[in-house]
C-alpha positions as CSV (number, residue, x, y, z in Angstrom):
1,X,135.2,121.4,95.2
2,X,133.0,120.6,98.4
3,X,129.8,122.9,97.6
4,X,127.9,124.2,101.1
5,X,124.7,122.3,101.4
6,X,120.8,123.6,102.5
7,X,121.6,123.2,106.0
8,X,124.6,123.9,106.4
9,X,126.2,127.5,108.4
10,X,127.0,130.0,105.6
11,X,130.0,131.6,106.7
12,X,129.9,135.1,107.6
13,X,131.7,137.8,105.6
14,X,132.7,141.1,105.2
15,X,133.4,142.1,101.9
16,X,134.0,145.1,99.9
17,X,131.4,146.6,97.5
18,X,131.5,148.2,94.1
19,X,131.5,151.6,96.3
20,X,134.8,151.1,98.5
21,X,132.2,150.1,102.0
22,X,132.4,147.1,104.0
23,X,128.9,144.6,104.0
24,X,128.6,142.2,105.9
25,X,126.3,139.1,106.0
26,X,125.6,139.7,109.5
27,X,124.0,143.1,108.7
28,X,122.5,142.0,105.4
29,X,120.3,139.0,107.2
30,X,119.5,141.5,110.2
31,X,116.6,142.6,108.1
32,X,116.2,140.2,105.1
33,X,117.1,136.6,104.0
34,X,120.3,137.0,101.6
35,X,120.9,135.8,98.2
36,X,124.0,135.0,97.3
37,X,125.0,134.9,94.0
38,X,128.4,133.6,92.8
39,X,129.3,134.9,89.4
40,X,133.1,134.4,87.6
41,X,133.3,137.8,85.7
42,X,131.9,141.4,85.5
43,X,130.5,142.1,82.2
44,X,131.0,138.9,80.6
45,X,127.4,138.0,78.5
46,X,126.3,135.2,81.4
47,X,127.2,137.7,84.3
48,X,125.8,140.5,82.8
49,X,122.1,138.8,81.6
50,X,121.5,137.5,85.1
51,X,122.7,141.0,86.8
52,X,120.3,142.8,84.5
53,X,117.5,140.1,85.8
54,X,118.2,140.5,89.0
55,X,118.2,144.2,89.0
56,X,115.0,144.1,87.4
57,X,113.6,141.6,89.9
58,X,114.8,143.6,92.7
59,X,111.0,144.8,94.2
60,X,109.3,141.4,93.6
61,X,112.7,139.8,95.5
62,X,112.2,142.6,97.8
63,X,108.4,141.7,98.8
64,X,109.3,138.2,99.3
65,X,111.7,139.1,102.3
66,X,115.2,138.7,100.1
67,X,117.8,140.9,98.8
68,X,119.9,140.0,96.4
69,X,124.2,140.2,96.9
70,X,126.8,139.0,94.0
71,X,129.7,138.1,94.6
72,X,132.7,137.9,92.4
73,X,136.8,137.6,92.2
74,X,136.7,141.1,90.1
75,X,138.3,144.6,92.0
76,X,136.2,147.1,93.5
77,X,136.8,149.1,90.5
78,X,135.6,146.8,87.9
79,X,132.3,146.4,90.2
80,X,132.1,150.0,89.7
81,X,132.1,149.9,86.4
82,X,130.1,146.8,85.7
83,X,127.3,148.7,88.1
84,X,127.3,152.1,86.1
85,X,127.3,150.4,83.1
86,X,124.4,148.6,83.7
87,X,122.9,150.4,86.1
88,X,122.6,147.8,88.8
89,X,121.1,148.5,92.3
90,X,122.4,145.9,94.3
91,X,125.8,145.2,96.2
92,X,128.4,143.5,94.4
93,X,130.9,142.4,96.7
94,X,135.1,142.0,95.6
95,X,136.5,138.7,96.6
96,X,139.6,139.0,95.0
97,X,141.7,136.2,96.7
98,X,138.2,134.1,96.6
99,X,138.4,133.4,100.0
100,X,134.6,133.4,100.3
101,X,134.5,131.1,97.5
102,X,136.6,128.7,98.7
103,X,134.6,128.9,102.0
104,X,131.2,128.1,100.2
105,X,132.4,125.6,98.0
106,X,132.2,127.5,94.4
107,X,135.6,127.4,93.5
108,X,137.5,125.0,91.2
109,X,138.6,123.5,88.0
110,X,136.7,124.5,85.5
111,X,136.9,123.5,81.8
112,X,136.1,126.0,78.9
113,X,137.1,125.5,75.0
114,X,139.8,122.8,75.8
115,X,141.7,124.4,78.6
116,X,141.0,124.1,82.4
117,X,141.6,126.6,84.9
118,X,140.8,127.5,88.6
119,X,137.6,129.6,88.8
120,X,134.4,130.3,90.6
121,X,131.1,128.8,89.7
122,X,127.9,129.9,88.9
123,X,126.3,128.8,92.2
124,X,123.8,130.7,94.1
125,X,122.7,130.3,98.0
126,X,119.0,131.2,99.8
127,X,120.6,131.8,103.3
128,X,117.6,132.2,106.2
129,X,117.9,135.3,108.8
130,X,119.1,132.4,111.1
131,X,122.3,132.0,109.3
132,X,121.6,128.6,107.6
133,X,121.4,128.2,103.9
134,X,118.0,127.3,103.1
135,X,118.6,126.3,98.9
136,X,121.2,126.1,96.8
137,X,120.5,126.9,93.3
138,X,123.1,125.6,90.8
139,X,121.0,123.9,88.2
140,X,119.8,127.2,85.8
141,X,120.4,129.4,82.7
142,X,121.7,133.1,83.3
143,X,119.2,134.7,81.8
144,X,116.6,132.6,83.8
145,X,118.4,132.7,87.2
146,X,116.1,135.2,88.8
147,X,112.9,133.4,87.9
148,X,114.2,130.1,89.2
149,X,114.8,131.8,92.5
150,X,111.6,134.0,92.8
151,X,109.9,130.5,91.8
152,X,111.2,128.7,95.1
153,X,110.6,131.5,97.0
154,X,106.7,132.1,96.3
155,X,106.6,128.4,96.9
156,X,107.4,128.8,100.5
């Protein structure tokens, strides 16, 4: 696993969201910086907890120029799902073959009660209106994800 860097291109997408439409980095970072948030699975405990944060977080990210994005290798309809359930109001984005994932660097072995298997981690990315990936963020707990990255950001 080669994990993208701060200062390193993030590579453009277009992915699918929980409502069947195309998004697009380049759109997203037309009016905001983008976080990107890689998660492994829609309403798992971890997954859910930071969703919940970040939906709840969405105004103060808002007022400090960012807009959140998650990204996951769950189908479109389990996005749906995940965002009724918990009333999310933020894309999710389906990356199904994890492509994107493997373009960022977030996917690879992973170890969990004895057994290893291929999977995405929890890694998320700051990336500037310029295209360049100003943080990474892969040192924090779920449920304090969103406070780590509203943290950095009023710091800058």
């Amino acid at each position: 696993m080669n994990t993208l860097q701060a200062g390193d291109n993030a590579p453009s997408f277009t992915l699918e969201n929980q409502n069947g439409e195309t998004v697009a980095l380049s759109t997203l970072l037309e009016a905001n910086q983008v976080l990107v948030y890689f998660y492994p699975k829609a309403l798992t405990p971890g997954c859910t907890v930071q969703a919940e944060q970040l939906r709840d977080h969405k105004e103060q990210l808002a007022q400090l120029n960012t807009v959140a994005v998650g990204i996951s290798p769950d189908p479109v309809k389990k996005l749906k799902n995940f965002e009724t359930k918990k009333e999310l109001n933020f894309d999710l984005l389906s990356d199904e073959d994890h492509a994107i994932a493997d373009a960022f660097g977030v996917w690879g072995l992973k170890k969990f009660m004895g057994k290893e298997y291929d999977g995405i981690h929890r890694i998320s990315f700051l990336i500037g209106q310029d295209g360049v990936i100003k943080h990474v963020f892969n040192k924090f707990k779920t449920k304090e994800h969103h406070q780590v990255v509203i943290d950095h950001l009023s710091a800058q």
